[in-house]
C-alpha positions in Angstrom: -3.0 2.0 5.3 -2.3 2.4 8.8 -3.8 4.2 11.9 -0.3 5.4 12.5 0.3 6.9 9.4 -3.0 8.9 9.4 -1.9 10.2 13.0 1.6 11.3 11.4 0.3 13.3 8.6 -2.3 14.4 10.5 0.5 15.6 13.4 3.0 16.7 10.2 0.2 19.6 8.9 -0.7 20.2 12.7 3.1 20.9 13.1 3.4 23.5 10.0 4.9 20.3 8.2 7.8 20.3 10.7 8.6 16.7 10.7 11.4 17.1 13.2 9.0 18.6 15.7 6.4 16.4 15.0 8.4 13.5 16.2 9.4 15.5 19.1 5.9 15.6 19.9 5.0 12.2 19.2 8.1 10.7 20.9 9.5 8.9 18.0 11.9 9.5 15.6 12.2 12.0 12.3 13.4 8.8 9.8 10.4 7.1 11.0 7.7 9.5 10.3 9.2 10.4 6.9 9.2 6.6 6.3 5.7 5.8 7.1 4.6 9.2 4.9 6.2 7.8 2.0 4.7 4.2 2.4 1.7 6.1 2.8 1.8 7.8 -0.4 3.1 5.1 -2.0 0.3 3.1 -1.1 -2.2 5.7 -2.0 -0.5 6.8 -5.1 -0.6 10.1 -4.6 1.4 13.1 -2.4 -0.5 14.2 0.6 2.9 17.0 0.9 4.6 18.3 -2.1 8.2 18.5 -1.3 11.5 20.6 -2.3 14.7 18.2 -1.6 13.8 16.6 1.9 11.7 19.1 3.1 7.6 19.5 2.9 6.2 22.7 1.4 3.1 22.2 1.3 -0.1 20.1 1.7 -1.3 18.9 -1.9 -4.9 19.5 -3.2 -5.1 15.2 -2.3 -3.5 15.7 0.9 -6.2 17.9 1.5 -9.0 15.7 1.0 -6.6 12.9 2.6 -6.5 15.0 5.6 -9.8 16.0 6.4 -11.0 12.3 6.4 -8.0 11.5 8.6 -9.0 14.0 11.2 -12.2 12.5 11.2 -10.9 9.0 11.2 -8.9 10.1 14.2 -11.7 11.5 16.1 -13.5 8.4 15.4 -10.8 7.0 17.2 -10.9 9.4 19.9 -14.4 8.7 20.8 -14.0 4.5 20.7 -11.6 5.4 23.4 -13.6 7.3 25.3 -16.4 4.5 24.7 -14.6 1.3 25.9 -13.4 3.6 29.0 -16.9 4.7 29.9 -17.8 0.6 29.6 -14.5 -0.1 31.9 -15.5 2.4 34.6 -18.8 3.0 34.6 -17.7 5.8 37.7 -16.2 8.0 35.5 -17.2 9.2 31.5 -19.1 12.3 30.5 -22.5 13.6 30.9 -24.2 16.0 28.5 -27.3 17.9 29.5 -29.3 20.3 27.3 -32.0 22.3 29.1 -33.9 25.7 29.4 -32.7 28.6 31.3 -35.3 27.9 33.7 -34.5 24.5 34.4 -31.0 25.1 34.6 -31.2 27.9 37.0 -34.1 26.2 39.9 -34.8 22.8 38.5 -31.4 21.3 38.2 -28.6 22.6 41.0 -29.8 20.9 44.3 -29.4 17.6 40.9 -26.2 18.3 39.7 -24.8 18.6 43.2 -26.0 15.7 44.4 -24.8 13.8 41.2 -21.3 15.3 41.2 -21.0 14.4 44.9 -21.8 10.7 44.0 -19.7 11.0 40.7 -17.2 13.5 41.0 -14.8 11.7 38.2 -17.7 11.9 35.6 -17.2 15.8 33.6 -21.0 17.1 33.1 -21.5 19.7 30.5 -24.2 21.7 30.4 -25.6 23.4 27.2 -28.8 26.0 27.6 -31.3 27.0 25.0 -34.3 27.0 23.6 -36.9 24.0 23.3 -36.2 24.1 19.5 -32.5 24.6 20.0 -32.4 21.5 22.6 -34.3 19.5 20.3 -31.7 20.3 17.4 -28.8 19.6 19.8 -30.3 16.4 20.4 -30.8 15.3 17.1 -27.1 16.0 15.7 
């Protein structure tokens, strides 16, 4: 099992299985994707798409647990990216900040601007709430 393949299935049911415009989006070629599909299923030993002739009809009740684990695969992915490119260039990543109403509105401006001024390629988020909700958003 591939990385590759998990982004093509993943693309092919993002795509309303659409394998031509799939490739289209990924840049690569139709043959290819239906290729690696196959090798996937193959491999697995089960259909992630249930097909009529060439064409996909629909996801399978295994490509639908197959998929859901890919999207999290890929946004596992995602974030080691986003990782090893905060480690690269330590001037630019993303900041999260959870705070009160209060702080948010008199504490923290004269804070943020100085720190976007010194960092203006790092993207702050800011999420507002209660003590209770801050300390849920900080534990998941």
């Amino acid at each position: 099992m591939k990385l590759q393949q998990l982004r093509y299935i993943w693309e092919v049911a993002r795509h309303d299985l659409n394998v031509s415009a799939t490739a289209a989006a990924l840049y690569t070629s139709q043959p290819g994707i239906s290729k690696q599909i196959r090798m996937l299923e193959d491999e697995l030993g089960v259909e992630v798409f249930a097909r009529s002739g060439k064409h996909l009809t629909h996801i399978t009740p295994a490509g639908q647990a197959i998929l859901q684990i890919a999207g999290e695969i890929l946004q596992q992915t995602e974030s080691i990216r986003r990782v090893s490119q905060e480690f690269r260039d330590e001037s630019r990543g993303e900041l999260s900040i959870a705070t009160t109403h209060t702080q948010a509105r008199y504490a923290l401006p004269p804070v943020i601007h100085q720190f976007t001024g010194l960092f203006p390629d790092v993207s702050l988020h800011m999420h507002q709430g209660t003590p209770m909700q801050i300390s849920e958003m900080a534990a998941n």
